[in-house]
C-alpha positions in Angstrom: 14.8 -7.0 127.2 14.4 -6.7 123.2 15.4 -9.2 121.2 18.6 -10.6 121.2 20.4 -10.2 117.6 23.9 -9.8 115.7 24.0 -6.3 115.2 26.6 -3.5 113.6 26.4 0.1 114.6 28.6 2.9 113.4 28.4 5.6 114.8 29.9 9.4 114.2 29.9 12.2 117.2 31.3 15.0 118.2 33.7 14.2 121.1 31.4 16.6 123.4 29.2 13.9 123.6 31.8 11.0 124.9 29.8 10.9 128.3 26.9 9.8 126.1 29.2 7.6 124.5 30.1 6.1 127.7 26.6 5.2 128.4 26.5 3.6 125.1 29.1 1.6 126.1 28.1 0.9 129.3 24.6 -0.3 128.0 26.4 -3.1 125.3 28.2 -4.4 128.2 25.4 -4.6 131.0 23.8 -6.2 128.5 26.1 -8.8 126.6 28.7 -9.4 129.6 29.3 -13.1 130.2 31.0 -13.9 134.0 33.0 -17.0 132.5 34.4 -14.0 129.5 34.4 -10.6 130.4 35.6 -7.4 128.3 39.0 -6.8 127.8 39.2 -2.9 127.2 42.5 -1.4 126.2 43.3 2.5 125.5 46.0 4.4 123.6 47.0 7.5 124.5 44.7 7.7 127.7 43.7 10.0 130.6 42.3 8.1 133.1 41.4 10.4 136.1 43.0 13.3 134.8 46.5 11.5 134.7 47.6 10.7 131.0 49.6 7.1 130.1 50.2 5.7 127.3 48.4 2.5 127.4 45.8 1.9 129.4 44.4 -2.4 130.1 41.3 -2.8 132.2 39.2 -6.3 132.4 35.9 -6.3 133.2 34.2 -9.7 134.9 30.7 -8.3 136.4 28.7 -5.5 136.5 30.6 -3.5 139.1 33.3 -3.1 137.2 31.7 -1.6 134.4 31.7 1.7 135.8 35.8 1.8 135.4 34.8 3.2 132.0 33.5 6.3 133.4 37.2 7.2 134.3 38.5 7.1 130.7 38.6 11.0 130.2 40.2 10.9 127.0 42.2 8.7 124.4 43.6 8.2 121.1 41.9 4.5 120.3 39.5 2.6 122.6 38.3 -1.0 121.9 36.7 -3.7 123.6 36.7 -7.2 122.9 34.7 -10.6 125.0 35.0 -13.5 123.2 32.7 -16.6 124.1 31.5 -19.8 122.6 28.3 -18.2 120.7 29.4 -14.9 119.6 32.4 -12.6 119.6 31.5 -9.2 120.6 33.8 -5.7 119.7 33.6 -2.1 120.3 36.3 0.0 118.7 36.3 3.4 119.3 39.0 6.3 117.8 39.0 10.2 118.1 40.6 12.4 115.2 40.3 15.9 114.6 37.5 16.5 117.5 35.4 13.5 116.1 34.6 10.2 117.4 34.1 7.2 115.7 32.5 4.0 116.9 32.2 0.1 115.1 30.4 -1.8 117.4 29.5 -5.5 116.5 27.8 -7.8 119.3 24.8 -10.3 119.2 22.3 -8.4 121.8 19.7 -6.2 121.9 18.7 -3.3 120.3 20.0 0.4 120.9 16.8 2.9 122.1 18.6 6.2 122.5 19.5 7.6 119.2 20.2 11.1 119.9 23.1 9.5 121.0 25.3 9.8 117.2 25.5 13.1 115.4 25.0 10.7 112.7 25.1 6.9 112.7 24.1 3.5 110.6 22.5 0.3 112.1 22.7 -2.9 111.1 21.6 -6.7 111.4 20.3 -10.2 110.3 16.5 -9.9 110.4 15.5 -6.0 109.9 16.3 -3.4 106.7 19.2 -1.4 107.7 18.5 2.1 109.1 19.9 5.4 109.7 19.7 8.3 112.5 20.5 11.4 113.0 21.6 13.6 115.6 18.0 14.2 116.7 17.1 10.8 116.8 15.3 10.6 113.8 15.6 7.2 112.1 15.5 7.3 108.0 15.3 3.9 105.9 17.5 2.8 103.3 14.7 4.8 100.8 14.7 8.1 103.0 18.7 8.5 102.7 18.9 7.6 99.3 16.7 10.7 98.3 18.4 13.0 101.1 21.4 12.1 98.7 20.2 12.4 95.3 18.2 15.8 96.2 22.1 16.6 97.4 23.2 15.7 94.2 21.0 17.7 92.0 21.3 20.8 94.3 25.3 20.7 93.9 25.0 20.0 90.4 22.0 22.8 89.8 24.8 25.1 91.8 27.6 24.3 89.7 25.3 24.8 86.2 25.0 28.2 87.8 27.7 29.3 88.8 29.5 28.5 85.6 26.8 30.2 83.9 27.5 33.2 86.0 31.6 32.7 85.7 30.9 32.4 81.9 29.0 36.2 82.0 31.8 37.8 84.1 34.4 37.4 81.8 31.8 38.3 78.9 31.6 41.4 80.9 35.3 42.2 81.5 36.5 45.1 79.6 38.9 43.7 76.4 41.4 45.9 77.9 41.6 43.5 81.3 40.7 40.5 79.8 44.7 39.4 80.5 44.8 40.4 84.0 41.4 38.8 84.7 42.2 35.5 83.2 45.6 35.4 84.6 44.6 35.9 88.3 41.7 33.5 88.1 44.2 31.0 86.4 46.8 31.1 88.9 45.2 32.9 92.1 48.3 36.0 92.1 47.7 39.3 91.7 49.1 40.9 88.1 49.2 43.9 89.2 51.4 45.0 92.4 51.6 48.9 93.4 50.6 50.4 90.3 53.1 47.8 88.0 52.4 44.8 86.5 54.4 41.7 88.0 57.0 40.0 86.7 55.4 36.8 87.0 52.6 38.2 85.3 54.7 39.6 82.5 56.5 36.4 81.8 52.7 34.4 81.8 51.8 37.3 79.1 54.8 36.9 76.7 54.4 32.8 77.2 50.8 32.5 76.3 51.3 35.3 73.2 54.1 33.4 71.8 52.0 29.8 72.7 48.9 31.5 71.4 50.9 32.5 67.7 52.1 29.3 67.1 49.1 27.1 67.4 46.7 29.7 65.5 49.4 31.6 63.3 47.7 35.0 64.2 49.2 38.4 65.9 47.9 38.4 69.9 48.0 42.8 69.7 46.4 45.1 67.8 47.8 48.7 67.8 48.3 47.2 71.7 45.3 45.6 72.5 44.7 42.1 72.4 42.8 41.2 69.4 39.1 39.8 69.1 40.5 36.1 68.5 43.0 36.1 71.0 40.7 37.7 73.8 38.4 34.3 72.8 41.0 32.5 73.2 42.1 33.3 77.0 38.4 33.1 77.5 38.8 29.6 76.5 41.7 29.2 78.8 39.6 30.5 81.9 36.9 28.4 80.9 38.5 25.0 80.5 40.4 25.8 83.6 39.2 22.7 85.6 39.1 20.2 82.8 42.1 18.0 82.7 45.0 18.1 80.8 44.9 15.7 78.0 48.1 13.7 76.9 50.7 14.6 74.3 49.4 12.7 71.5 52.1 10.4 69.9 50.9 10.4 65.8 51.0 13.9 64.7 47.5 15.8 64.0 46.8 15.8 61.0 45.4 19.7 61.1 48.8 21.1 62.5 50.8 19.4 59.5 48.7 20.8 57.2 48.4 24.5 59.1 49.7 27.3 57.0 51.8 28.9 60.5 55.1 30.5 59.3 57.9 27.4 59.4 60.4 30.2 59.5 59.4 30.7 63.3 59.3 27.2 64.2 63.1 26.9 65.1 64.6 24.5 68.6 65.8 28.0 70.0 62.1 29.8 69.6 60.4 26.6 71.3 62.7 26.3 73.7 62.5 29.9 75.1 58.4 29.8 74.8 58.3 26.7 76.8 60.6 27.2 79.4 61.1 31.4 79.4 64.7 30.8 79.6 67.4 32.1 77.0 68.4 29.3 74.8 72.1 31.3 73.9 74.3 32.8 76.5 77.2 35.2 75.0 76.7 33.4 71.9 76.8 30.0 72.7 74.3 27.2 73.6 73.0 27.3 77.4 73.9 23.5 78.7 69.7 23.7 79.4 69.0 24.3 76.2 71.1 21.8 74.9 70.2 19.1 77.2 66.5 19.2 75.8 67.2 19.6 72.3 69.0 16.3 73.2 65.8 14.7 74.9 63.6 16.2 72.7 64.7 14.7 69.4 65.4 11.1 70.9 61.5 11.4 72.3 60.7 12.0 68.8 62.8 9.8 67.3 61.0 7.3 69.4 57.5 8.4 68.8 57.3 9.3 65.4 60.3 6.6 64.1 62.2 9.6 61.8 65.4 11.4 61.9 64.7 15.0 63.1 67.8 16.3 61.0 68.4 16.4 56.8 71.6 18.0 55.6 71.5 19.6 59.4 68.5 21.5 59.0 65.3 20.4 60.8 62.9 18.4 58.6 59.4 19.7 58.4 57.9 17.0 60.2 60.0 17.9 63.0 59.1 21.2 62.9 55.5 19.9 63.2 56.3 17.8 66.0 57.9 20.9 67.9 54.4 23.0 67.2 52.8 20.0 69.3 54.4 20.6 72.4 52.5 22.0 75.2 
C-alpha cells in the first residue's frame, strides 16, 4: 500500500462516469475504514435501487458493507464522514446541471486511476500539488499555469481581432445605413420590419439626433443624410458599446460652459422630451411627468452645484449648462 498521507482531491465529472465514481469511493473507504468508526453516508434526493426517497442514511462498519454504495443510482448531495482519534476523513459529493463534483479529504494513500475526473486537483503535506485530466495525464503547478496564460493570450489575440474586424465593418457600411447598422448592433432589434422602419427604431433616431445636437451644437442631416461628423459619431457609439458607463459628474465641465451651442434650445421642456421621448405639455398644460422631474431635477442640482436654478423665473445659464450634462 502507498504511503499513507493527508490528502485533498477535487474532482469534476461528467455524471456518466458515477460508476467510476463509485469505485473511487469504494477505494477511500477499503482503504481508510476503521471497525471501532465506520462511515456514516447520507444522501439527498436519492434512488436507491431504482426507488427514489428523500433522504437516504447508511453506516458502514467493515468491508462488506461497502458495496451498499453501489445501490445509490442517483442523488442530489452525497457525503461521507468517519471520524477517529488520528484523523477525520470526508467525502462530499453533489450533482448540478449533469456534473459531479467531489471534495474528498482523508489521511491515506494515494489515488492511481486518474482517468477517473474529467478534470481534477490533488493535494497534500509532502508533494507539489498536481493536476489531471480526463485522460489521466497529470500536469504540475508549472504545466497549468502556461495551459492558462497561452489561454489568455489566445482570447485576448481573438478579441484584438475581432475588434479590428468590427472596427472595418462599420468603416465599410454605406453612410446611408450607418443608423440602421449601429442601431441593431446597439440594441440587438431589427430597424427595419416589412419594408418600414420600426417605431422603436424611429424614436432611437430622433433621441440620439436631438442628444447628438446638443452636446456638439451641429445639424445630424444633410439634404437627408446623416452628415460626415455625425456618422463618426454613432461610429463612436458602436465602438464604445461595451465600455461602461461613467458617472454623472457633479462640478460642471468646464468645456460644456464654455461651448458656443444655441442657449435658446436648452429649455426644461426640450430636455425633458430628448430624455424621456415623452411630451412634456398635454392640451396645453404641464404633463404631471414632466413636472415631477423638473421638480427632482432642480433640487438634484440645487444640491450638487449649491445655486438657485431660477432668476426673475427664467433659468440661469448655469442651469442651462447643468441640463446639457444630462445623459
Amino acid at each position: 500500500m502507498a504511503e499513507e498521507d493527508l490528502r485533498e482531491i477535487l474532482g469534476i465529472a461528467k455524471k456518466s462516469k458515477w460508476n467510476q465514481i463509485k469505485k473511487f469511493i469504494k477505494f477511500i473507504i477499503q482503504n481508510t475504514l476503521k471497525k471501532d468508526a465506520g462511515y456514516s453516508l447520507t444522501a439527498l434526493d436519492v434512488s436507491v435501487n431504482g426507488k427514489k426517497t428523500p433522504k437516504y442514511n447508511l453506516l458502514i462498519k467493515n468491508k462488506g458493507e461497502i458495496n451498499d454504495i453501489d445501490k445509490i443510482l442517483d442523488f442530489n448531495h452525497l457525503s461521507l464522514y468517519q471520524a477517529t482519534h488520528n484523523s477525520n476523513n470526508l467525502i462530499e459529493i453533489s450533482q448540478n446541471n449533469g456534473t459531479i463534483t467531489v471534495l474528498a479529504k482523508y489521511l491515506g494513500p494515494s489515488l492511481n486511476n486518474y482517468q477517473i475526473f474529467d478534470f481534477s486537483v490533488h493535494l497534500n503535506a509532502l508533494t507539489e500539488p498536481f493536476f489531471t485530466i480526463g485522460n489521466g495525464m497529470k500536469i504540475s503547478c508549472t504545466g497549468i499555469l502556461k495551459i492558462i496564460n497561452k489561454r489568455a493570450e489566445l482570447i485576448a489575440k481573438t478579441k484584438k481581432e475581432t475588434t479590428k474586424k468590427e472596427s472595418k465593418q462599420v468603416k465599410d457600411t454605406k453612410i446611408q445605413n450607418i443608423e440602421v447598422f449601429v442601431f441593431e448592433k446597439l440594441t440587438d432589434k431589427n430597424a427595419i420590419w416589412n419594408g418600414t422602419e420600426t417605431k422603436t427604431f424611429q424614436n432611437w433616431k430622433a433621441k440620439t439626433k436631438n442628444k447628438y445636437r446638443i452636446e456638439s451644437g451641429n445639424i445630424a442631416y444633410y439634404k437627408g443624410k446623416p452628415t460626415k461628423k455625425f456618422s463618426q459619431y454613432l461610429e463612436n457609439l458602436y465602438k464604445n458599446i461595451n465600455n461602461k458607463t461613467k458617472k454623472p459628474k457633479k462640478n460642471l465641465d468646464k468645456k460644456i460652459i464654455s461651448s458656443k451651442k444655441d442657449d435658446k434650445e436648452v429649455s426644461e421642456q426640450f430636455i425633458f422630451e430628448t430624455l424621456t421621448g415623452k411630451n412634456a405639455i398635454w392640451n396645453g398644460t404641464e404633463t404631471k411627468t414632466f413636472q415631477n422631474w423638473k421638480a427632482k431635477t432642480k433640487n438634484k442640482y440645487k444640491k450638487e452645484i449649491g445655486k438657485n436654478p431660477y432668476y426673475s423665473g427664467k433659468l440661469t445659464q448655469t442651469f442651462k449648462n447643468y441640463l446639457k450634462t444630462l445623459n
